[in-house]
C-alpha positions in Angstrom: 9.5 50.7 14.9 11.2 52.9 17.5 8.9 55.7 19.1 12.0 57.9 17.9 12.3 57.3 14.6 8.4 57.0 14.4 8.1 60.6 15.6 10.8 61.9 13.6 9.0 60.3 10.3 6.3 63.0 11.8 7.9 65.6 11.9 9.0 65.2 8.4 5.7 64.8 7.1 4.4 67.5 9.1 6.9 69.9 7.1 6.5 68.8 3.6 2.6 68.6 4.4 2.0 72.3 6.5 5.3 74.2 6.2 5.5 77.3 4.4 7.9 77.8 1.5 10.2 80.6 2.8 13.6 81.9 1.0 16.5 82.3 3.3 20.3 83.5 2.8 21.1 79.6 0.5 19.1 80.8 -2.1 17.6 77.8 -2.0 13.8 77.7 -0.8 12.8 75.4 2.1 9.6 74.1 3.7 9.7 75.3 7.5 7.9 74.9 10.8 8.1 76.8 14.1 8.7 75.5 17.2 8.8 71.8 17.0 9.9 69.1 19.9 10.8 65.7 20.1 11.4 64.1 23.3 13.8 61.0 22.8 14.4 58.1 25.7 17.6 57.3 25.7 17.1 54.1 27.6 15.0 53.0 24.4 18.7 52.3 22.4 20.5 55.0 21.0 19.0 57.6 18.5 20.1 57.1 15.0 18.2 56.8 12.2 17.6 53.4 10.9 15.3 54.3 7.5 18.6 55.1 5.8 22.6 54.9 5.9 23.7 57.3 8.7 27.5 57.3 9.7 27.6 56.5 13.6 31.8 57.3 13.1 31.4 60.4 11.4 29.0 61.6 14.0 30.8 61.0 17.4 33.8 62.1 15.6 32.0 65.2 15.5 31.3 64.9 19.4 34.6 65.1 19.9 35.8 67.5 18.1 33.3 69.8 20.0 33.3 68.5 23.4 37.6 68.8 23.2 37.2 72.2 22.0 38.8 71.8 18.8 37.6 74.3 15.5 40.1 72.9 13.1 38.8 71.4 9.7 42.2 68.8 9.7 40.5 67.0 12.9 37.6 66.5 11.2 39.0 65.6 8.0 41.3 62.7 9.3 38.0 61.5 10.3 36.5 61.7 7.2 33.9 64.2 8.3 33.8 66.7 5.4 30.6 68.5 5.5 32.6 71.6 6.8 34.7 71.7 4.3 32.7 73.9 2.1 33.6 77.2 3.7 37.2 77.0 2.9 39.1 77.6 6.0 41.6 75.8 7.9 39.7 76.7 11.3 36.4 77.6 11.4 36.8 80.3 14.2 34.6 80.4 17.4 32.4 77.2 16.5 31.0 75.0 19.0 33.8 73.5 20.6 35.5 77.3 21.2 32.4 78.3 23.1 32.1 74.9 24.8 35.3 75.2 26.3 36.6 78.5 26.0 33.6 80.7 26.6 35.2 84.5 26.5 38.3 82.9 25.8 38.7 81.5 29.3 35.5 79.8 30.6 35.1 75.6 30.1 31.3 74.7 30.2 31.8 71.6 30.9 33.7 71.6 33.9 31.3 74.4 34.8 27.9 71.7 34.1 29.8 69.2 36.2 30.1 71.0 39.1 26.8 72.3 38.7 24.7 69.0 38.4 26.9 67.3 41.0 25.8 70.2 43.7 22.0 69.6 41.8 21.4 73.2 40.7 18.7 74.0 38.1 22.3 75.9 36.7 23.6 73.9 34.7 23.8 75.4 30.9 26.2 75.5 28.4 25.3 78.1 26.2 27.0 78.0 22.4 25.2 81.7 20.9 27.8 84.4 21.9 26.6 87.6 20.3 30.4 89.0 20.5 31.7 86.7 18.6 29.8 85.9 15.5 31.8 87.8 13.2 34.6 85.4 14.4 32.5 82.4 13.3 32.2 81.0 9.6 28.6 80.7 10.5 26.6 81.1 13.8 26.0 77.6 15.8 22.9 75.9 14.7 22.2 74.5 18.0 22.5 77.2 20.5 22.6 75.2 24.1 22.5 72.5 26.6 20.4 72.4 28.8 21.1 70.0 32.0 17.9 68.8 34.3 18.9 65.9 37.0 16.0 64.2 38.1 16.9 61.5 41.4 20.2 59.0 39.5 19.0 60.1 36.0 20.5 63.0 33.9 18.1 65.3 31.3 19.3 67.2 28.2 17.5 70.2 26.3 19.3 70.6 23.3 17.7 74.1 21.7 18.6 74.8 17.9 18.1 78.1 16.6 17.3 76.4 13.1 17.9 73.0 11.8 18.1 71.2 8.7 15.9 68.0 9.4 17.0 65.7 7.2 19.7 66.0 6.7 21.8 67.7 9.4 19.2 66.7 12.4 20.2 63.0 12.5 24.2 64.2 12.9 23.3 66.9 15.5 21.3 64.3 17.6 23.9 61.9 18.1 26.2 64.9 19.0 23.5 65.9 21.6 22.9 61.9 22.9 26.6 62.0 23.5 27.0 64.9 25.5 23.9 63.8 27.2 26.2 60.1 28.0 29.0 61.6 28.5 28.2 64.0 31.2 25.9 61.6 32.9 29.1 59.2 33.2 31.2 62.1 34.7 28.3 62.9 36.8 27.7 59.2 37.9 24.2 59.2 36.8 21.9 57.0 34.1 20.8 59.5 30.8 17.4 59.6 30.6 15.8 61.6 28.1 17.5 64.0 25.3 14.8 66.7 24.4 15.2 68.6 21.4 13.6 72.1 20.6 14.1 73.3 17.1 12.8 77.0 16.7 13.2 77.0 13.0 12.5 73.4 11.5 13.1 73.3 7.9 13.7 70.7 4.9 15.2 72.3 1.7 12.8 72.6 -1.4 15.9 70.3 -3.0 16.0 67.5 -0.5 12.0 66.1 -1.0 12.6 63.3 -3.0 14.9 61.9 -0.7 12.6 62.7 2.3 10.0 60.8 0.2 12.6 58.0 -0.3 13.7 57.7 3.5 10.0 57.6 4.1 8.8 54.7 2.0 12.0 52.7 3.3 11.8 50.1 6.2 13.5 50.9 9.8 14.6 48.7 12.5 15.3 48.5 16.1 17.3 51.0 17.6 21.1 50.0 18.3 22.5 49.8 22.1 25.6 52.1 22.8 28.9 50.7 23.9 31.8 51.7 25.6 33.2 55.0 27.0 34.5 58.0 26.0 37.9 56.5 24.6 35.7 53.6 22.3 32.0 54.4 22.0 30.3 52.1 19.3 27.4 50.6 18.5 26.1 47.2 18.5 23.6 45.4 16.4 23.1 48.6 14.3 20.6 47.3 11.6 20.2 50.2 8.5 18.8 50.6 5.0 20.6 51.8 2.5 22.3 55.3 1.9 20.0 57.9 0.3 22.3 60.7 -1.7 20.9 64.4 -0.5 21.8 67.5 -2.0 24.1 69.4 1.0 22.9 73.3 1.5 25.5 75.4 3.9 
C-alpha cells in the first residue's frame, strides 16, 4: 500500500467519522473538515488512486488545458473530459488556464515561476483567485495557487484549494497539481520532489458515502511510474480496481 493512498484513505475516514454536516450553495449537504494536508513524494510513483478506476487521460488532458491557457469546453470535450459540461457554456470565462497564463489579461505565470525558481527566489507563485474577475468565471477556481519551493536539484509544490470535493474531484485535481509540479521541474532542470496539498475546506457530499464506503473496502496497489514529456506523458504498470459510479455535485 502506497503512503499516499494510505493517507488519503485517512482523510476520508476522518471526514465521514468527525466532519460536521454543513449545507452549502448545491443544496446538497456534505460532511467537512478544516484545514487538512497531505504531503505526497513524488519519487514514490505518481499519485493516482489505485482503490478504484481513475482516468489518467482525462486528467492530464485537463493539465493541459490549464497550463496552455485554454477555457474552452470543445478542448475538453474532444478529450472526453465532460465534468464541465454541466454549466452550459462554450467557454467557461476566466478559469484556471486564463489566470495561469493571462493574469490581468497580460501576465503568464508560468514564464513568470520559471524565471523565478531558475534565479532561486522564495517568489515563485502562481496565484489562480483574482477577486476582479469572478463575476467573469462560471464558478471561482477550487484550487487557488501554486506554490514553488526549490530545495538544492529538487523542485517543491504547495498546491492550496479554497475547498475540495475529496472523492471525487481531489484525485483529478492531484494529478493536475503532480503535473505542473513535473513539468516545471523539467523546464527548470530539476528532480520533483514533494507535491503538498492544503485543502481549507475538505468536504465529501452527504450523496457520495456509499461509494466512499465502497472505494474503502476495495484493494489498492502500487503506485504507477510516469513516462514521457510534456508531448506523451503516460503511465506504466498502472494496476486499478474497478470503477465506482459517484453522484457529480457542481
Amino acid at each position: 500500500m502506497s503512503k499516499f493512498e494510505r493517507d488519503y484513505r485517512k482523510l476520508l475516514v476522518e471526514i465521514l467519522r468527525e466532519g460536521l454536516s454543513t449545507e452549502n450553495r448545491t443544496g446538497i449537504d456534505t460532511y467537512k473538515l478544516f484545514n487538512k494536508s497531505i504531503n505526497i513524494d513524488l519519487q514514490k510513483g505518481f499519485p493516482v488512486l489505485t482503490g478504484k478506476k481513475i482516468y489518467f487521460d482525462k486528467g492530464l488532458a485537463e493539465f493541459k488545458w490549464i497550463y496552455e491557457g485554454r477555457t474552452d469546453i470543445k478542448y475538453l470535450n474532444d478529450c472526453n473530459v465532460k465534468w464541465w459540461n454541466g454549466y452550459g457554456k462554450e467557454d467557461l470565462g476566466r478559469v484556471y488556464g486564463y489566470q495561469v497564463k493571462s493574469f490581468d489579461e497580460i501576465f503568464d505565470q508560468v514564464k513568470y515561476v520559471i524565471e523565478e525558481i531558475n534565479n532561486n527566489t522564495r517568489r515563485a507563485v502562481i496565484t489562480l483567485w483574482n477577486p476582479c474577475d469572478l463575476n467573469k468565471q462560471v464558478i471561482p477556481c477550487c484550487y487557488t495557487q501554486f506554490n514553488f519551493v526549490r530545495t538544492g536539484n529538487t523542485l517543491n509544490m504547495v498546491m492550496h484549494f479554497r475547498s475540495s470535493d475529496v472523492f471525487l474531484g481531489l484525485p483529478y485535481d492531484i494529478i493536475v497539481g503532480a503535473l505542473f509540479l513535473y513539468t516545471i521541474a523539467k523546464e527548470t532542470n530539476l528532480k520533483p520532489s514533494i507535491l503538498g496539498l492544503n485543502l481549507a475546506d475538505a468536504h465529501i457530499y452527504n450523496n457520495q458515502v456509499n461509494s466512499v464506503e465502497q472505494y474503502l473496502d476495495n484493494e489498492i496497489y502500487e503506485l504507477p511510474e510516469l513516462l514521457g514529456d510534456y508531448d506523451n506523458y503516460s503511465l506504466t504498470d498502472y494496476t486499478t480496481n474497478k470503477f465506482i459510479k459517484t453522484n457529480f455535485t457542481i
